[in-house]
N, C-alpha and C positions, 0 to 999 in steps of 0.2 A: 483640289490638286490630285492630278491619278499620280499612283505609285508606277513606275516602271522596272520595279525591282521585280527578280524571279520567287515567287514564292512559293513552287511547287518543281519539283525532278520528278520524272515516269521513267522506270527503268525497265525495259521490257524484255522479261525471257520467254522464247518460243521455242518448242519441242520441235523437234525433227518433221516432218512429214510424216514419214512413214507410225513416229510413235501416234501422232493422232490420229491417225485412219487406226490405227487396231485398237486405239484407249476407246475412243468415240464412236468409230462405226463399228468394227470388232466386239466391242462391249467387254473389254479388258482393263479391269476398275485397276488392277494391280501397276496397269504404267500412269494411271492419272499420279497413285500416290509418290510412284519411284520419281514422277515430273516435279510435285512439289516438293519433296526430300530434298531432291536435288538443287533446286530456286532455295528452299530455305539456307543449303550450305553455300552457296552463291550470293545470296545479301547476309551472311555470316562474314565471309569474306570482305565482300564492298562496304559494308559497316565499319570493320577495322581503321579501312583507309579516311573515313569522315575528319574532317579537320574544321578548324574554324580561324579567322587572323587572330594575330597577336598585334594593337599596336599601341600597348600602353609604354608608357617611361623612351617614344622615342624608337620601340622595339617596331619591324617589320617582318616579319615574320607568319608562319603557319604552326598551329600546335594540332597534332592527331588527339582526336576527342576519343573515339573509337563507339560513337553512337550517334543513332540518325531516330526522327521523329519518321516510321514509315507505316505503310497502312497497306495491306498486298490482296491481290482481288485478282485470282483465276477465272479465264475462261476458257471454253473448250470450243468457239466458233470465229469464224474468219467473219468482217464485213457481208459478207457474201453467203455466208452462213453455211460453208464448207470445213469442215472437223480441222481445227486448228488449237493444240492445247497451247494456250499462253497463259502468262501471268503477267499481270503489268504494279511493280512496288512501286506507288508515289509519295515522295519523301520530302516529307514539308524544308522548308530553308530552313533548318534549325537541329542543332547541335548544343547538348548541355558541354560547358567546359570545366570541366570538376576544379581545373588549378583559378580560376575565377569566382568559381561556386555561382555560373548562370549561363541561362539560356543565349545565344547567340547565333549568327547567320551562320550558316555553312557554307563551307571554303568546298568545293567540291573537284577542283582542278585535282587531286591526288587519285579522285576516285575514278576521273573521266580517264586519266593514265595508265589508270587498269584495265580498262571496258576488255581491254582484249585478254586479260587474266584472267579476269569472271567469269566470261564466258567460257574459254579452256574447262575451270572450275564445275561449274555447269555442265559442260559436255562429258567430264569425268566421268562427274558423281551419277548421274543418270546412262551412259554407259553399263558402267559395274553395278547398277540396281539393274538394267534391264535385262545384260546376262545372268546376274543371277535367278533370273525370274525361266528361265531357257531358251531364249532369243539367242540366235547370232546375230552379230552388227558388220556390217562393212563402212569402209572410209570412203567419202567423198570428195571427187574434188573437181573445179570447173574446166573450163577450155583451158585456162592458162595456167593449169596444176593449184589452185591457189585450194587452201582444205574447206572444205565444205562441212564439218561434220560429219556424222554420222546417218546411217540408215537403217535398218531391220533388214535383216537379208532374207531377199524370198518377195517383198513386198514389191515389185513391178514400177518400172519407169510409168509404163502406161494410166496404172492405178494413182502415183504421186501427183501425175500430170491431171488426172480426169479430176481427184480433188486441190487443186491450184488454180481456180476461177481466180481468183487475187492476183495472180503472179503475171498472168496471161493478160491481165487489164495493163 
């Protein structure tokens, strides 16, 4: 009998452009770390929201666990092997539930309702590490005003573009 259940979530944060071309090609060890500072307050955050069901005695419901079984593995290349700092957290189906005293599936629909929170969180925290580091940043944003994050200021559309072999496929 195959299982068809999920038994793994990949939650993937990626660094701006502009910060891997200067972490990576640059050789500026100081934004690898403000990149993982910032993912670790980022799945600090999306942790919180972990929940798992409730459906003893009748009950229907979600309880926030506020813990995830996760295991986090940074890289700093694209497919293509163009300077791309990511980090990818995969997080086993599973949530201890203290008011149960065990391990059970995780309820992840709370967390997937943030994606767009975490990410903010994310772009924050790595932000204000990177100015503090003495970067300026500018805001991005596409044809349709929609926010793109952030970029390095000074770092060139041309240069973004020359490393985005990925984006151009």
């Amino acid at each position: 009998v195959q299982s068809h259940g999920r038994h793994l979530y990949d939650f993937t944060i990626s660094a701006p452009k502009s910060i891997s071309i200067m972490a990576i090609a640059g050789g500026d060890k100081r934004l690898i770390e403000a990149h993982e500072r910032a993912v670790a307050e980022a799945l600090q955050e999306l942790e919180n929201h972990a929940a798992t069901r409730v459906r003893m005695d009748g009950a229907n419901a979600d309880r926030t666990t506020g813990n995830l079984a996760i295991s986090v593995y940074h890289h700093d290349t694209s497919r293509e092997l163009d300077p791309q700092l990511h980090t990818h957290a995969v997080a086993a189906n599973l949530t201890y539930d203290g008011a149960e005293g065990r391990w059970k599936a995780l309820q992840a629909s709370g967390i997937y309702e943030r994606r767009a929170y975490v990410t903010e969180v994310y772009r924050n925290s790595l932000a204000l590490r990177v100015r503090s580091l003495g970067y300026k940043i500018e805001n991005r944003r596409d044809s349709k005003g929609r926010d793109c994050g952030f970029e390095i200021r000074g770092v060139s559309q041309q240069l973004l573009d020359k490393f985005s072999q990925r984006s151009r496929q």
